[in-house]
C-alpha positions as CSV (number, residue, x, y, z in Angstrom):
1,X,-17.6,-19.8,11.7
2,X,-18.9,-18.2,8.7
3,X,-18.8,-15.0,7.6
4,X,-21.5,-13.6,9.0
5,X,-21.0,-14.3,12.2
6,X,-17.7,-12.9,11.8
7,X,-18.9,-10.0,10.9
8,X,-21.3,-9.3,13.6
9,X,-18.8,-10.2,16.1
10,X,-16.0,-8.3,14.4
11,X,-18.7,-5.4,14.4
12,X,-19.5,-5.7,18.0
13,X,-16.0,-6.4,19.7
14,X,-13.8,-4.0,17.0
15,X,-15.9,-1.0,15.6
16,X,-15.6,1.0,18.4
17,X,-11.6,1.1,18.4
18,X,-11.7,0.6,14.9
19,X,-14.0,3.7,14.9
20,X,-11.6,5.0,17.6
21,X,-8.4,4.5,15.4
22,X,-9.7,5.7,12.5
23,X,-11.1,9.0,13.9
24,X,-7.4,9.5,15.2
25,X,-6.2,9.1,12.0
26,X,-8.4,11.2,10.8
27,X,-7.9,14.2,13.6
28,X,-3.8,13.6,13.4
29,X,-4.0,14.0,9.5
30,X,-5.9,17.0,10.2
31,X,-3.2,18.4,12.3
32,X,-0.6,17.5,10.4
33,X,-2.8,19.3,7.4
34,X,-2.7,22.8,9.6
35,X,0.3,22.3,10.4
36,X,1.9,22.1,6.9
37,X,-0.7,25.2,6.3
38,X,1.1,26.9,9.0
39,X,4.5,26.3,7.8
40,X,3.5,26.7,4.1
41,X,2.4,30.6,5.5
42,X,5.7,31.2,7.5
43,X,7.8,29.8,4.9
44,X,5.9,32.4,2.2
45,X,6.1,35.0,4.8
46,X,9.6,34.2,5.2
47,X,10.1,34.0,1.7
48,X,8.4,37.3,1.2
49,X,11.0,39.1,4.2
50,X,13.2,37.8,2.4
51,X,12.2,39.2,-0.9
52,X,11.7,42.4,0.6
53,X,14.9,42.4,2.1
54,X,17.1,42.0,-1.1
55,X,14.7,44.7,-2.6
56,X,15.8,47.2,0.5
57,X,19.2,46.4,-0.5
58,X,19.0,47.1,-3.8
59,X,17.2,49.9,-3.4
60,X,20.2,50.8,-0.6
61,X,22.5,50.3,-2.8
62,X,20.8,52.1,-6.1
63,X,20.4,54.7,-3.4
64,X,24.1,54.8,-2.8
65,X,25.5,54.4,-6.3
66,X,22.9,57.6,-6.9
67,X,24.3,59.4,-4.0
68,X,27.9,58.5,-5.5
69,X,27.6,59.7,-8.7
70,X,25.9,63.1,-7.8
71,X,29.0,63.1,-5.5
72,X,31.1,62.6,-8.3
73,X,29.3,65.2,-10.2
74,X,29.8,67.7,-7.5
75,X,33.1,66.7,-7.3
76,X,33.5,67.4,-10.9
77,X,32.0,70.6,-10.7
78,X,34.3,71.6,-7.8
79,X,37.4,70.6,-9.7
80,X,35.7,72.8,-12.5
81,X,34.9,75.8,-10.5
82,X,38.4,75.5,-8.6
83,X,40.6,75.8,-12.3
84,X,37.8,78.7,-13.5
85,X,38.5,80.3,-10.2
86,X,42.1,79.6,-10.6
87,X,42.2,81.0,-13.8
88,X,40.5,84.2,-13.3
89,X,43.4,84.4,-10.1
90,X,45.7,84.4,-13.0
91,X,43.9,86.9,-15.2
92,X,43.3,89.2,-12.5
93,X,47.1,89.1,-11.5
94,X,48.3,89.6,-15.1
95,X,45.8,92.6,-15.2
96,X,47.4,93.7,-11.9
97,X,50.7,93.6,-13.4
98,X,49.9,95.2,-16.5
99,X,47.8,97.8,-14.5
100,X,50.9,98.1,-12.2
101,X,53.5,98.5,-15.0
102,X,51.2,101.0,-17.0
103,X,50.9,102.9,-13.2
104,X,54.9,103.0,-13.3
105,X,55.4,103.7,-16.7
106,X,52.4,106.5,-16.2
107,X,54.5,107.7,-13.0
108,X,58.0,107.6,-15.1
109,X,56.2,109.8,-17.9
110,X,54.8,112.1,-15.8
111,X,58.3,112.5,-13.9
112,X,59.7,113.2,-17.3
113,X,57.4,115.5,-18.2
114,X,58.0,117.3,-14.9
115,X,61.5,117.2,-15.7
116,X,61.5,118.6,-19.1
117,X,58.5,121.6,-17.4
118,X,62.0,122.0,-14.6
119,X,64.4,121.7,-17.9
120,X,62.8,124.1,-19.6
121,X,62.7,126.3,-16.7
122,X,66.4,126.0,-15.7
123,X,67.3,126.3,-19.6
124,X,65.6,129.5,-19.6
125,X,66.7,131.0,-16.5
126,X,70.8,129.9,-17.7
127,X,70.1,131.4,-21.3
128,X,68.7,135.0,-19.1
129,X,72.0,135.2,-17.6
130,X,73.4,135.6,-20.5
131,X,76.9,133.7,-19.5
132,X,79.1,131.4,-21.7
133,X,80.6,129.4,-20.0
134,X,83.5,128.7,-22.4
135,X,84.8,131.6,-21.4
136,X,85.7,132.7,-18.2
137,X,85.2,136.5,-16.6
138,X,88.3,138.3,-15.7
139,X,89.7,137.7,-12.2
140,X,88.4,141.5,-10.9
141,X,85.3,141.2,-12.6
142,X,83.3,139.9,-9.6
143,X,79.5,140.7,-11.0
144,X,80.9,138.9,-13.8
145,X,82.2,135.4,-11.2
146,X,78.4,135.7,-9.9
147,X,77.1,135.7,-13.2
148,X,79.1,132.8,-14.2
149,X,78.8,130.8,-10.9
150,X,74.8,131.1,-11.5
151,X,74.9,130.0,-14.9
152,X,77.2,127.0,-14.2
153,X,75.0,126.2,-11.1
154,X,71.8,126.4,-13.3
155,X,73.7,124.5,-15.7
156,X,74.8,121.5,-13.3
157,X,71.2,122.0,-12.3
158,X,70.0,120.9,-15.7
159,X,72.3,118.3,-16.3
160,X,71.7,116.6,-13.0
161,X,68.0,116.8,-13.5
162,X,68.5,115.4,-16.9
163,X,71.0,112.6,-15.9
164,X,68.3,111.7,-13.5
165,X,65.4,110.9,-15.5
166,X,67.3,110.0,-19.2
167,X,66.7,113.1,-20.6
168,X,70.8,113.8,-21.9
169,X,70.1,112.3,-25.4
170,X,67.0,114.8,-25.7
171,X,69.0,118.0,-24.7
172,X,72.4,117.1,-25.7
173,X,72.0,119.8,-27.9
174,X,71.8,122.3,-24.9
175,X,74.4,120.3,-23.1
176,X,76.9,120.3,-25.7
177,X,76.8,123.8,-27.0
178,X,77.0,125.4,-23.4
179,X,79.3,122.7,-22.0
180,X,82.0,124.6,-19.5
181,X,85.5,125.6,-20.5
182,X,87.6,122.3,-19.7
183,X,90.4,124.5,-18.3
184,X,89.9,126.1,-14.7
185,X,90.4,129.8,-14.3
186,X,93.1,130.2,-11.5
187,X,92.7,134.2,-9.9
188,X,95.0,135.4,-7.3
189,X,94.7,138.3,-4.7
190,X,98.2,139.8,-4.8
């Protein structure tokens, strides 16, 4: 057998499966071409999920820290607002207790000066009776007893009044010069 006729019989008897094999070949490399298209595509698509997932959570989590720190910031601002608030709490209750004590010591000078107006007054109705009261009126004398009762009622009067509000320093002149007799005047009715 030469080569020739091998060939022609080869050629009749085995192209067609040969023809047969190789166009299976040919359509399963084809597949397995699409199909490793295929996968290349999900795998980028996958890939790109991916990708776009960690970039969602980055931006999430830029998001947060953002959120965070302006949180922070208001924090901070609250904190700040609380001690200015705090402080002008403060300042308006010292200025309430300075208004307060300037209100009482107002009040206590206007009582004084009402108490020197009523001093005055007293002093110069004791001084119109015309009464010492060092010396006491004789026993019958009884226009002279009322004259000297109301003078040493006038006089308690004004030293009361000035006991009361710390006036004695300021009139112990008055006080001292019409001070009463220390010994009591005993009158009998036989």
């Amino acid at each position: 057998m030469n080569l020739k006729t091998c060939l022609t019989l080869f050629t009749r008897k085995f192209i067609a499966p040969t023809l047969a094999v190789l166009m299976f070949f040919a359509w399963a490399g084809w597949q397995l071409w699409q199909e490793h298209r295929a996968l290349t595509a999900q795998g980028l698509a996958l890939q790109n999920e991916q990708l776009a997932f960690y970039k969602a959570r980055m931006a999430e989590k830029e998001q947060l820290l953002r959120w965070e720190k302006a949180l922070e910031l208001r924090e901070k601002a609250l904190i700040e607002q609380n001690a200015a608030l705090e402080n002008v709490q403060a300042q308006c209750a010292q200025a309430q207790e300075r208004n307060l004590t300037l209100t009482r010591a107002n009040s206590t000078q206007r009582q004084q000066e009402a108490a020197r107006e009523q001093l005055h007054l007293l002093m110069a109705q004791f001084s119109a009776t015309g009464v010492s009261l060092r010396r006491h009126p004789a026993c019958e004398d009884k226009e002279g007893w009322r004259s000297y009762n109301t003078a040493y009622s006038l006089y308690s009067s004004a030293s009361a009044l000035a006991g009361a509000h710390s006036l004695t320093r300021d009139y112990a002149a008055f006080f001292n010069s019409n001070a009463p007799a220390s010994a009591v005047a005993l009158c009998f009715n036989p």
